[in-house]
Short mmCIF file of the C-alpha atoms (twelve columns), coordinates in Angstrom:
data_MODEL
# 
_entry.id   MODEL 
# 
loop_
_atom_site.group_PDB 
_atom_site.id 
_atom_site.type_symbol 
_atom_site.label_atom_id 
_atom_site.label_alt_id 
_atom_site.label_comp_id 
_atom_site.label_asym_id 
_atom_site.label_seq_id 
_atom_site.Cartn_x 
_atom_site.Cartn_y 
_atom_site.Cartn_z 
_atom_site.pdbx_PDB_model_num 
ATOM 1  C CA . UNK A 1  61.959 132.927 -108.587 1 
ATOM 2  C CA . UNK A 2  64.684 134.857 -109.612 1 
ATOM 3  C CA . UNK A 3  66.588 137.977 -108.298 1 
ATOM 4  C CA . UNK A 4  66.243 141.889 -109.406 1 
ATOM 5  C CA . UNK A 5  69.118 141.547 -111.716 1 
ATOM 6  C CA . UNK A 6  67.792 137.927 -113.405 1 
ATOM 7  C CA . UNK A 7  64.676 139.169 -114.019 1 
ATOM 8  C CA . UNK A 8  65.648 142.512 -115.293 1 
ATOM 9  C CA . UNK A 9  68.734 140.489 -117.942 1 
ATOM 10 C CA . UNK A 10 65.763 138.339 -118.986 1 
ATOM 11 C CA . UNK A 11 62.922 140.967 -119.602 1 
ATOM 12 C CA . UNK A 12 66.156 142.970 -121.641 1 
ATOM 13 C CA . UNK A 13 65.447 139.890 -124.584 1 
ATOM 14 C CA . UNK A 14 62.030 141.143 -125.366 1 
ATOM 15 C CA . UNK A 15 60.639 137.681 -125.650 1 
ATOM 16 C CA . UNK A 16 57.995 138.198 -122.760 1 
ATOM 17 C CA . UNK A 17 54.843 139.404 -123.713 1 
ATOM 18 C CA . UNK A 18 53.463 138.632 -119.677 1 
ATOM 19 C CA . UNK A 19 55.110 139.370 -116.151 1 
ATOM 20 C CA . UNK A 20 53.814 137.876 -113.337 1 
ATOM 21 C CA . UNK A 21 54.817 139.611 -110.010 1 
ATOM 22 C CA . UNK A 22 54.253 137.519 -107.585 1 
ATOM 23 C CA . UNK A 23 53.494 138.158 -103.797 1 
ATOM 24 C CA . UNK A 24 56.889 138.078 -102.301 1 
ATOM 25 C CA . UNK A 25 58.121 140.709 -104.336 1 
ATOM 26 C CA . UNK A 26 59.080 144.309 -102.077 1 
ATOM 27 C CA . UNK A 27 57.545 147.519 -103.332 1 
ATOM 28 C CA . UNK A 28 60.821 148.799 -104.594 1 
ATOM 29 C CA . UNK A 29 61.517 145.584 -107.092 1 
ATOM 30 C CA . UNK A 30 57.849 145.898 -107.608 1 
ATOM 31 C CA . UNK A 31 58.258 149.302 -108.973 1 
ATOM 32 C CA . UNK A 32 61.431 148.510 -111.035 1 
ATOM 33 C CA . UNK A 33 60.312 145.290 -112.613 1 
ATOM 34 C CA . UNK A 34 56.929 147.244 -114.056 1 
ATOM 35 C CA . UNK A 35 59.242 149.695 -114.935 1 
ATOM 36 C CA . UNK A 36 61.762 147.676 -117.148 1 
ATOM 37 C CA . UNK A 37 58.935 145.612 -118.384 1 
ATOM 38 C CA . UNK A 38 57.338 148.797 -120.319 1 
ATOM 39 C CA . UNK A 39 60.871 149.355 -121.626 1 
ATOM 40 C CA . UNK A 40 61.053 146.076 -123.088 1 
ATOM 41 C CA . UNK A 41 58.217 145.221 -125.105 1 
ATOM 42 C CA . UNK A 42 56.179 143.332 -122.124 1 
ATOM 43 C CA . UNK A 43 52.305 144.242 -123.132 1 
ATOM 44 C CA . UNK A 44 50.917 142.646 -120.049 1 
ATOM 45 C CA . UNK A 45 51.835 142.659 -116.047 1 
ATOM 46 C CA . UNK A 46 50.449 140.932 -113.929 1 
ATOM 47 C CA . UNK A 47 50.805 141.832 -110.451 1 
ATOM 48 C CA . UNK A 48 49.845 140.356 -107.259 1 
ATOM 49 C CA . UNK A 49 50.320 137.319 -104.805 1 
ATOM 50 C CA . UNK A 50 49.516 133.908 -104.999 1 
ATOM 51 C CA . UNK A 51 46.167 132.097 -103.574 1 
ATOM 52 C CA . UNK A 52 45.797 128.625 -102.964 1 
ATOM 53 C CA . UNK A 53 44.966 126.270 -104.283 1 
ATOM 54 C CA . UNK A 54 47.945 127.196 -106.529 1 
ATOM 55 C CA . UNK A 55 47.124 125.418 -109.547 1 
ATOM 56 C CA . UNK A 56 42.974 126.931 -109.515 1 
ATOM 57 C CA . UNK A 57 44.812 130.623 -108.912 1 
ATOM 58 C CA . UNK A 58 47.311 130.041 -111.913 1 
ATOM 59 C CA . UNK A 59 44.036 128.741 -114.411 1 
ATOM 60 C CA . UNK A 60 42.025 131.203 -113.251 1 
ATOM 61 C CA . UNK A 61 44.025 134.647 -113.214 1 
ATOM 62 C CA . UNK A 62 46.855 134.159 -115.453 1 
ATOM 63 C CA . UNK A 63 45.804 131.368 -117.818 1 
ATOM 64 C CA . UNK A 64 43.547 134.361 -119.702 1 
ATOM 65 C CA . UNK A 65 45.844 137.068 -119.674 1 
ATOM 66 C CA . UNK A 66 49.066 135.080 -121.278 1 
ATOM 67 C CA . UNK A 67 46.561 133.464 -123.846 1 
ATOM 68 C CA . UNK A 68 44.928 136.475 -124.690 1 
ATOM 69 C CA . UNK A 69 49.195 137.810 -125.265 1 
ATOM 70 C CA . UNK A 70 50.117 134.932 -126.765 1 
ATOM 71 C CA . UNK A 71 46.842 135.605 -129.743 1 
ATOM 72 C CA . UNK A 72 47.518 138.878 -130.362 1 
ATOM 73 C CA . UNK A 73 51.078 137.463 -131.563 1 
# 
């Protein structure tokens, strides 16, 4: 978790090729997040909350996407 202002210094590096936006995130950081992620070089977003059982969620909905990223180099 991190605030508006963390996320937005770290996506600034260009070394994310995924964001995840998770649940608890307000439609306004929402907006700005997706924003500053197509400014920085982030080819995938993912965005939406979390389902339990956590660790079945994270396998089956991001797993894909940041491997899929992560091959096309």
């Amino acid at each position: 978790m991190s605030t508006d202002d963390e996320a937005r210094t770290l996506l600034e590096t260009e070394a994310f090729g995924v964001l995840i936006i998770g649940g608890g995130v307000g439609p306004e950081s929402r907006a700005a997040m997706k924003e500053c992620a197509a400014l920085h070089r982030v080819r995938r977003v993912i965005d939406g909350a979390l389902s339990e059982p956590f660790d079945a969620y994270v396998r089956r909905e991001f797993e894909p996407v940041i491997r899929e990223v992560a091959a096309e180099g």
